[in-house]
PDB file of N, CA, C, O and CB in Angstrom:
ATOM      1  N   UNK A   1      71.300 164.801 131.769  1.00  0.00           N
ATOM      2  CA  UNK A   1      69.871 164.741 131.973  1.00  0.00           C
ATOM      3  C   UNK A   1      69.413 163.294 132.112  1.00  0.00           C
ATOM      4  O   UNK A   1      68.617 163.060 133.022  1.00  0.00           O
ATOM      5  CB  UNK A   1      69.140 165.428 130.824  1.00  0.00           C
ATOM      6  N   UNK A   2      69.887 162.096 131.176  1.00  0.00           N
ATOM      7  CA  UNK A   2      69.407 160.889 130.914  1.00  0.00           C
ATOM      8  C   UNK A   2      69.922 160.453 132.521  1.00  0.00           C
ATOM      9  O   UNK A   2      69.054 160.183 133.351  1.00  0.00           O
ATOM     10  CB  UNK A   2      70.053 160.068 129.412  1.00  0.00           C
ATOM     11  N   UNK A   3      71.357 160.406 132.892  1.00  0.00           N
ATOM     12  CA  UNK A   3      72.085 159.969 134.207  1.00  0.00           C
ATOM     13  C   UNK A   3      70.982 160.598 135.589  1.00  0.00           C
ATOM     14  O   UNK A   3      70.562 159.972 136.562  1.00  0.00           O
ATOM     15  CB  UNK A   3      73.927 160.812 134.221  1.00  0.00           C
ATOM     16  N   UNK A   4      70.858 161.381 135.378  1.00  0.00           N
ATOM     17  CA  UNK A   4      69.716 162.095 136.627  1.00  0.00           C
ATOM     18  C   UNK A   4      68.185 161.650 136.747  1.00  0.00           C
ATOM     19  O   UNK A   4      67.420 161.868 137.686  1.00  0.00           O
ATOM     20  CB  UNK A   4      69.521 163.776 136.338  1.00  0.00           C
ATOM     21  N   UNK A   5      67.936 160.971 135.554  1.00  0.00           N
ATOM     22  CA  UNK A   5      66.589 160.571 135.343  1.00  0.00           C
ATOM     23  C   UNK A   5      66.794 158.674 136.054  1.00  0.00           C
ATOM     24  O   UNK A   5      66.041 157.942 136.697  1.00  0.00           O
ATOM     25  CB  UNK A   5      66.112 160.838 133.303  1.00  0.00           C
ATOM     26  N   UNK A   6      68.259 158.508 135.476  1.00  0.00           N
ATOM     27  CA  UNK A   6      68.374 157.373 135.749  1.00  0.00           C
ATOM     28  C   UNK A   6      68.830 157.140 137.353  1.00  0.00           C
ATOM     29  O   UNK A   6      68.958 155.977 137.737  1.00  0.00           O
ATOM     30  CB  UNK A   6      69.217 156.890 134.752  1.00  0.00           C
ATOM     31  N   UNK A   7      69.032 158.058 138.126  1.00  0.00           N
ATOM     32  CA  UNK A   7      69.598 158.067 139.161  1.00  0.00           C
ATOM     33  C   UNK A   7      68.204 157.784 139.683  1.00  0.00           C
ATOM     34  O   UNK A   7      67.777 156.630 139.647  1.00  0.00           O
ATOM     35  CB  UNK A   7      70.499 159.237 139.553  1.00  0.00           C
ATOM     36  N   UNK A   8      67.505 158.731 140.143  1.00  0.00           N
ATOM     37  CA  UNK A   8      66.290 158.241 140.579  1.00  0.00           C
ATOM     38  C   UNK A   8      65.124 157.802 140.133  1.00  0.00           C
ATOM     39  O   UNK A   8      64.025 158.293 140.389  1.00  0.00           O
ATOM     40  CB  UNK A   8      65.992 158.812 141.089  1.00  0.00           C
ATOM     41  N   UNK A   9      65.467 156.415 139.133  1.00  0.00           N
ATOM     42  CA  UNK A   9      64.867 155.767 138.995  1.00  0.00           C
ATOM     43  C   UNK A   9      65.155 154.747 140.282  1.00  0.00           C
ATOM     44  O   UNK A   9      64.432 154.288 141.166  1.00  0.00           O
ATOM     45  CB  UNK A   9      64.937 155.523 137.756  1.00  0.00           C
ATOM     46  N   UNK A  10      66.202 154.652 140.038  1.00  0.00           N
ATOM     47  CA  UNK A  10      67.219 153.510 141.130  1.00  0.00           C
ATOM     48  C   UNK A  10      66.860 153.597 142.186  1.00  0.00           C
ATOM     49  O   UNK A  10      66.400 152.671 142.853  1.00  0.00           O
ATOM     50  CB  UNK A  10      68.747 153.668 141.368  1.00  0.00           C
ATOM     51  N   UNK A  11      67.036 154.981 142.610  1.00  0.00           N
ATOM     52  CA  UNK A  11      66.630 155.270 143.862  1.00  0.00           C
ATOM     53  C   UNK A  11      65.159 154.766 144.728  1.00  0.00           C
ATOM     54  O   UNK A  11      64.860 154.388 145.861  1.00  0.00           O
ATOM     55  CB  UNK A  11      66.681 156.576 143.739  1.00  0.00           C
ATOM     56  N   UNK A  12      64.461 155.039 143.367  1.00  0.00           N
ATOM     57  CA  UNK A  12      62.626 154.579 143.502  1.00  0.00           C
ATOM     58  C   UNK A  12      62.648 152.834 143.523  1.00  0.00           C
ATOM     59  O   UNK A  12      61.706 152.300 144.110  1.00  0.00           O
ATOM     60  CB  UNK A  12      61.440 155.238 141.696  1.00  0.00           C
ATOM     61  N   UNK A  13      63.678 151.964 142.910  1.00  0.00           N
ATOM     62  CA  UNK A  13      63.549 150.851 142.771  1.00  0.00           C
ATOM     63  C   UNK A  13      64.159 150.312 144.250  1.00  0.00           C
ATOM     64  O   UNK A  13      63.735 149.281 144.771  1.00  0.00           O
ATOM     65  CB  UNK A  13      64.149 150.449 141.457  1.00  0.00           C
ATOM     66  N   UNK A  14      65.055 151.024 144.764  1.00  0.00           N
ATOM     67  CA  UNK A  14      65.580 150.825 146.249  1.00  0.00           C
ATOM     68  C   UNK A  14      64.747 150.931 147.059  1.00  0.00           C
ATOM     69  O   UNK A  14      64.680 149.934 147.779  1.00  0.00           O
ATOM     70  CB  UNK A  14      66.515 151.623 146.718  1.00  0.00           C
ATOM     71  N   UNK A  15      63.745 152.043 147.393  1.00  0.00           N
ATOM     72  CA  UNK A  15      62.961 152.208 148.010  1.00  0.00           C
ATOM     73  C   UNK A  15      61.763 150.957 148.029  1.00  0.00           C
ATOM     74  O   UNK A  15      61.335 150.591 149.124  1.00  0.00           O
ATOM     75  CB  UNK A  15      62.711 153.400 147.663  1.00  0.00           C
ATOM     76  N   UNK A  16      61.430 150.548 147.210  1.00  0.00           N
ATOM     77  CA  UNK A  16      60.353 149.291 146.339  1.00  0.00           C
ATOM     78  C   UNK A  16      60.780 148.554 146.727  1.00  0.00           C
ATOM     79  O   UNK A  16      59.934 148.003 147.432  1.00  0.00           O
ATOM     80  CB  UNK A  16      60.170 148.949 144.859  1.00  0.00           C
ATOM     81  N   UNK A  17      62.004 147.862 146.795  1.00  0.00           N
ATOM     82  CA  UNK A  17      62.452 146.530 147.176  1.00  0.00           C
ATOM     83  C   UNK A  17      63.048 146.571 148.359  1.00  0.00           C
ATOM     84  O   UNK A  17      63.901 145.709 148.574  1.00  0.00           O
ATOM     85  CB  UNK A  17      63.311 145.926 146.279  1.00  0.00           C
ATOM     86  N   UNK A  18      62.780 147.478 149.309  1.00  0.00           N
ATOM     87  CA  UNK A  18      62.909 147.048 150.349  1.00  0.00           C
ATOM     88  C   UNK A  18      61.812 146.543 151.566  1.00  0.00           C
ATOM     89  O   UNK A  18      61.270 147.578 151.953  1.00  0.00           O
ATOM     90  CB  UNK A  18      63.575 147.833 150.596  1.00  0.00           C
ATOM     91  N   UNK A  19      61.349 145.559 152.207  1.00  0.00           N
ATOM     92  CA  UNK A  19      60.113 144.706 152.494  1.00  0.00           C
ATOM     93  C   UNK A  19      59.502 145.589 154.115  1.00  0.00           C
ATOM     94  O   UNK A  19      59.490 145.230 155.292  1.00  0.00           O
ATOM     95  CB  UNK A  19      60.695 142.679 152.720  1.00  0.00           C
ATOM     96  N   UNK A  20      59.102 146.722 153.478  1.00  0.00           N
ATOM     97  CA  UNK A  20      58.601 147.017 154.755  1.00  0.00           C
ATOM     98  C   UNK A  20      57.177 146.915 154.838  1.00  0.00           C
ATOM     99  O   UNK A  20      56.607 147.823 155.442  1.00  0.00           O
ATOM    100  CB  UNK A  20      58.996 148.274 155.160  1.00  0.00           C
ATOM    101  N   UNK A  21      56.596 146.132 154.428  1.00  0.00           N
ATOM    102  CA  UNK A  21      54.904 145.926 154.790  1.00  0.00           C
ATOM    103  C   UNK A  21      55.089 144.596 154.476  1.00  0.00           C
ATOM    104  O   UNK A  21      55.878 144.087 153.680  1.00  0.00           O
ATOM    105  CB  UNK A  21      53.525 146.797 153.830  1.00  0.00           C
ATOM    106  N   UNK A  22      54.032 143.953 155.406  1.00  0.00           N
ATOM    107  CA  UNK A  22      53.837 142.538 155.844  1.00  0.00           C
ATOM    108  C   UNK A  22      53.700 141.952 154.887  1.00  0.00           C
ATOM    109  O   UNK A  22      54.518 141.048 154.719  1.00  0.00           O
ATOM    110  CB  UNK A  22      52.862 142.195 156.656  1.00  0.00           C
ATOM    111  N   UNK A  23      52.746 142.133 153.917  1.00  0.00           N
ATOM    112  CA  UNK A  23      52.602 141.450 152.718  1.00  0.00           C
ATOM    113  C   UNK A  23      53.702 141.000 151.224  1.00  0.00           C
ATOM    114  O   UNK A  23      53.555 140.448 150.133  1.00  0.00           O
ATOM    115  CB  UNK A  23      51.643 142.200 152.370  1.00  0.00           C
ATOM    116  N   UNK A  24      54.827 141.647 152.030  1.00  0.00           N
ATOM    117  CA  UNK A  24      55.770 142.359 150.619  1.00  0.00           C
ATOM    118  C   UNK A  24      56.884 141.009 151.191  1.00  0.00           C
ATOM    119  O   UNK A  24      57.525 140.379 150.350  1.00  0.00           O
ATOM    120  CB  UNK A  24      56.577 144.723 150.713  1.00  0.00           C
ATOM    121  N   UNK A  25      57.008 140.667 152.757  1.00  0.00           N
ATOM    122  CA  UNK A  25      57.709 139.847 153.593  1.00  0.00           C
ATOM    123  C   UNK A  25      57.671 138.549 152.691  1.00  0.00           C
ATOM    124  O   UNK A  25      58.659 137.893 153.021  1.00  0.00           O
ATOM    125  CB  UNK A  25      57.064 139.733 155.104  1.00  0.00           C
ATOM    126  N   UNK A  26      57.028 137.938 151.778  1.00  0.00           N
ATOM    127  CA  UNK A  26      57.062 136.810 151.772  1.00  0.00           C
ATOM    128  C   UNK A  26      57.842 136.794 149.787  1.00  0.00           C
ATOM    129  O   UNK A  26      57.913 135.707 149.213  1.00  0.00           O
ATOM    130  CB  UNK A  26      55.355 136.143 152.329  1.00  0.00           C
ATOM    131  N   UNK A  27      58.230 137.868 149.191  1.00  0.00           N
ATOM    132  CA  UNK A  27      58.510 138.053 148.032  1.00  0.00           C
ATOM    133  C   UNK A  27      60.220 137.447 148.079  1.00  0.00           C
ATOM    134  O   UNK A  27      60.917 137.348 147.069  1.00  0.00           O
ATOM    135  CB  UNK A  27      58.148 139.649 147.632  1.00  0.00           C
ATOM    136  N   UNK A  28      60.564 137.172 149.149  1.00  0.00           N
ATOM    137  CA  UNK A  28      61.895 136.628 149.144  1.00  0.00           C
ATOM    138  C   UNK A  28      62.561 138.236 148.154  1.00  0.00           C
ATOM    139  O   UNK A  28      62.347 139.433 147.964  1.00  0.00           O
ATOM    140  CB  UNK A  28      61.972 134.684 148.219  1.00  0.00           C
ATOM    141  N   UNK A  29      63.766 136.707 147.679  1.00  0.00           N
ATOM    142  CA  UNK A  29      65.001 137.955 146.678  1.00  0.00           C
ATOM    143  C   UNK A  29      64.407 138.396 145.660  1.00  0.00           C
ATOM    144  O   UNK A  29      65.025 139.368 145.225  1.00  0.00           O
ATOM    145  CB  UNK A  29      66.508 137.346 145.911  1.00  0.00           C
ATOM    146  N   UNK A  30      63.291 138.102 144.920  1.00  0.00           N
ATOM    147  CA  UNK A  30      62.475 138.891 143.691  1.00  0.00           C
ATOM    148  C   UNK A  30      63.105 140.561 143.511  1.00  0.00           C
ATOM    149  O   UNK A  30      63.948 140.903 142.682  1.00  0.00           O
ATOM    150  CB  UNK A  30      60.559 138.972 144.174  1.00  0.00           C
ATOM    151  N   UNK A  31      62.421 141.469 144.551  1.00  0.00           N
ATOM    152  CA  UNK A  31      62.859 142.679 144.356  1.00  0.00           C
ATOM    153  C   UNK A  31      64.110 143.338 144.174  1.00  0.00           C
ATOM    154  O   UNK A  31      64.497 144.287 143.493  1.00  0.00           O
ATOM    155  CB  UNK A  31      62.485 143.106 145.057  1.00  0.00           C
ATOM    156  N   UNK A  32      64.710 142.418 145.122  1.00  0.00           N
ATOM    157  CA  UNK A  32      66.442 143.084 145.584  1.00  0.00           C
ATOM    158  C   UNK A  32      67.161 142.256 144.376  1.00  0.00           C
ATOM    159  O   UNK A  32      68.006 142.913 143.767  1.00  0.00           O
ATOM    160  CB  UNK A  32      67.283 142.498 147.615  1.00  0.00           C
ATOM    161  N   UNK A  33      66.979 141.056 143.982  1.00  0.00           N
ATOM    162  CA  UNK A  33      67.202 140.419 142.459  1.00  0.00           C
ATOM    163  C   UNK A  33      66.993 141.387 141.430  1.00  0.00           C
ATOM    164  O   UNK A  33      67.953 142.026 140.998  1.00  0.00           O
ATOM    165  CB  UNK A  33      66.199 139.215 142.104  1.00  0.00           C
ATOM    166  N   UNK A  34      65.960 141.544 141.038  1.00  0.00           N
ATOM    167  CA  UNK A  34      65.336 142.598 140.160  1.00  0.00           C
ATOM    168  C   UNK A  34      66.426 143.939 139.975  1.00  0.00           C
ATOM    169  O   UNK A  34      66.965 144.256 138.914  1.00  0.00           O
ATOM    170  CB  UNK A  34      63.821 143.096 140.919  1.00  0.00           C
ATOM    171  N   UNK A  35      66.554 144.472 141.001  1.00  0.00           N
ATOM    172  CA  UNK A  35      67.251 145.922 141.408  1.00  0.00           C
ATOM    173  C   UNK A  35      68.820 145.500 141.016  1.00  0.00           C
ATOM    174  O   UNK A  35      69.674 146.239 140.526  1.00  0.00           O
ATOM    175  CB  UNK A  35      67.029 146.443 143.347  1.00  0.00           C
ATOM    176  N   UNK A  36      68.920 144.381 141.305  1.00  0.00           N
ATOM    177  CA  UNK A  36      70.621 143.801 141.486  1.00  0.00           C
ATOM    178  C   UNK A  36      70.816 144.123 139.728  1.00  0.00           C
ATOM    179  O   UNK A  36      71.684 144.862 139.265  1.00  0.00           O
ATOM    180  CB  UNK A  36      70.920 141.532 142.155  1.00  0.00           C
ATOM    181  N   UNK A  37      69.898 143.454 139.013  1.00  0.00           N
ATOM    182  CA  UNK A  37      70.174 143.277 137.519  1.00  0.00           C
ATOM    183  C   UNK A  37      69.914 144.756 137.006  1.00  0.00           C
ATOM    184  O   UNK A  37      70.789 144.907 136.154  1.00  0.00           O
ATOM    185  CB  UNK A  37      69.131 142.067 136.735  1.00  0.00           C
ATOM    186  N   UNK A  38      69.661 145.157 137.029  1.00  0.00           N
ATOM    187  CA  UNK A  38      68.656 146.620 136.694  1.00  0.00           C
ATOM    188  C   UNK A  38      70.027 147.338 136.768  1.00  0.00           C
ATOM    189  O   UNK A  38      70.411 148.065 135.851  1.00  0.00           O
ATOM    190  CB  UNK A  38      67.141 147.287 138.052  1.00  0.00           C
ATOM    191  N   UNK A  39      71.104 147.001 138.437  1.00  0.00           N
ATOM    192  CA  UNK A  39      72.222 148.225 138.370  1.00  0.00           C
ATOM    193  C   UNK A  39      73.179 147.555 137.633  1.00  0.00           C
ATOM    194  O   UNK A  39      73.945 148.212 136.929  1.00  0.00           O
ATOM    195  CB  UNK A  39      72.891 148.840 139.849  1.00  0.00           C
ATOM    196  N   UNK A  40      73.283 145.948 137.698  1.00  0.00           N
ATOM    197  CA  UNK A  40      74.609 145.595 136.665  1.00  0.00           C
ATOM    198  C   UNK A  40      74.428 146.244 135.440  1.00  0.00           C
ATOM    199  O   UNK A  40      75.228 147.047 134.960  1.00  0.00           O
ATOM    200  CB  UNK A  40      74.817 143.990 136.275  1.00  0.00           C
ATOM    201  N   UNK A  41      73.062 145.786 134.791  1.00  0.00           N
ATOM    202  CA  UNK A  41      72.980 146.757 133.388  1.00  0.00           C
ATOM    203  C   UNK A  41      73.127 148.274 133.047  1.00  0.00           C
ATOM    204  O   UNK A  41      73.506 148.843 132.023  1.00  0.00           O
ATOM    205  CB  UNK A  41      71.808 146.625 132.932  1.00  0.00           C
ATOM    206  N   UNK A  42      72.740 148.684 134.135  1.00  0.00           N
ATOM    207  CA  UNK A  42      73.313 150.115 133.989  1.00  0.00           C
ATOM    208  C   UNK A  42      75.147 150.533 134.434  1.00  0.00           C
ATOM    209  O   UNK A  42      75.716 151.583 134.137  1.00  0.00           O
ATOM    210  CB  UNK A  42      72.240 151.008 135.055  1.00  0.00           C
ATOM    211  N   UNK A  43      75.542 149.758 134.939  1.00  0.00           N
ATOM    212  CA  UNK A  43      77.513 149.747 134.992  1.00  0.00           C
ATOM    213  C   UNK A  43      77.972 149.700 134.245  1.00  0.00           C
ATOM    214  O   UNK A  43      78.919 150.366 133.827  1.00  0.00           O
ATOM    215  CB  UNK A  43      78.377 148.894 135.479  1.00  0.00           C
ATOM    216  N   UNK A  44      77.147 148.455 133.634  1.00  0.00           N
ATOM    217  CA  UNK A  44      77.852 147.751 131.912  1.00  0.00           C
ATOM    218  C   UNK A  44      77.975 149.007 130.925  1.00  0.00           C
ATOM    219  O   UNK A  44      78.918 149.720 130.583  1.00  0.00           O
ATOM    220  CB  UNK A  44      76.522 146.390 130.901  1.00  0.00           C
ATOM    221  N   UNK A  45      76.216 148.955 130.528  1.00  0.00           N
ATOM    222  CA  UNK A  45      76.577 150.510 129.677  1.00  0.00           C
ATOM    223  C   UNK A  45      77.385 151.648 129.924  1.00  0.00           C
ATOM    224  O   UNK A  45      78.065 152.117 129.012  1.00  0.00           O
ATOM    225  CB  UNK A  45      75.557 151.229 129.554  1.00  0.00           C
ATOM    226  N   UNK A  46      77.383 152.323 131.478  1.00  0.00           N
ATOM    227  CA  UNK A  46      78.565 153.512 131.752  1.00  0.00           C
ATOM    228  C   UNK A  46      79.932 153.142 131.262  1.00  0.00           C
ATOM    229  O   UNK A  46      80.858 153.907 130.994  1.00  0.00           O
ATOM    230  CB  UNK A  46      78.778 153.831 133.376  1.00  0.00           C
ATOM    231  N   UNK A  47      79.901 151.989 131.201  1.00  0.00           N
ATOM    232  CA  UNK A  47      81.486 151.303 131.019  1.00  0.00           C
ATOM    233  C   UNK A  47      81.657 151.318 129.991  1.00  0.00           C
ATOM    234  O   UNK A  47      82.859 151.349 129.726  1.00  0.00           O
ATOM    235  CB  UNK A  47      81.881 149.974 131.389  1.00  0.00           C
ATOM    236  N   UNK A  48      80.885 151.309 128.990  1.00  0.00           N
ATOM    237  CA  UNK A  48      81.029 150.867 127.704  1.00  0.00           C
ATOM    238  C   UNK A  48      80.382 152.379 126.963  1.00  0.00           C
ATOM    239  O   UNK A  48      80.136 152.403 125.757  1.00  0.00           O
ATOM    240  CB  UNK A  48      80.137 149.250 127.416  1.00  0.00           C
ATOM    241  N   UNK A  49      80.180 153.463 127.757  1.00  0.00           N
ATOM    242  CA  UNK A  49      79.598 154.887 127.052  1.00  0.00           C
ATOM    243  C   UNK A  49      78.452 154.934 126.273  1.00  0.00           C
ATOM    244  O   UNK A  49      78.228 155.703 125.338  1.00  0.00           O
ATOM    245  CB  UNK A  49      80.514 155.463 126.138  1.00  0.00           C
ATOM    246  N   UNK A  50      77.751 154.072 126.716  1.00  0.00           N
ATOM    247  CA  UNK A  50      76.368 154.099 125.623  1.00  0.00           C
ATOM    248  C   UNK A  50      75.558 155.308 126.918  1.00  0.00           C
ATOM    249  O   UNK A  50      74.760 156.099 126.417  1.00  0.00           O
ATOM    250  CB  UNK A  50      75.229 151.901 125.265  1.00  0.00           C
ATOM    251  N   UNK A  51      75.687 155.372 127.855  1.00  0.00           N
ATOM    252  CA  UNK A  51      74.930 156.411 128.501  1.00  0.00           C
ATOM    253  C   UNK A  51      75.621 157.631 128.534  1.00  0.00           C
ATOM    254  O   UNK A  51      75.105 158.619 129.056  1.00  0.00           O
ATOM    255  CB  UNK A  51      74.564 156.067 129.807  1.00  0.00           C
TER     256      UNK A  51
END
């Protein structure tokens, strides 16, 4: 249940950081940074069974 909740969270954060409106163009790596750390931390824990 927790893995499925967490799946599309990710999914929603992929969608978010990707720059498709003009205004979003100038956020550089912020989002896709953001998302990058968000999935290392979630590997770490699978790896280590806390999820």
């Amino acid at each position: 249940m927790l893995s499925t909740i967490l799946l599309v969270i990710v999914i929603l954060l992929l969608v978010g950081a990707f720059p498709a409106w003009p205004y979003s163009r100038s956020w550089g790596y912020a989002p896709s940074g953001t998302l990058g750390v968000i999935v290392v931390v979630l590997v770490v824990l699978l790896l280590m069974g806390t999820i």
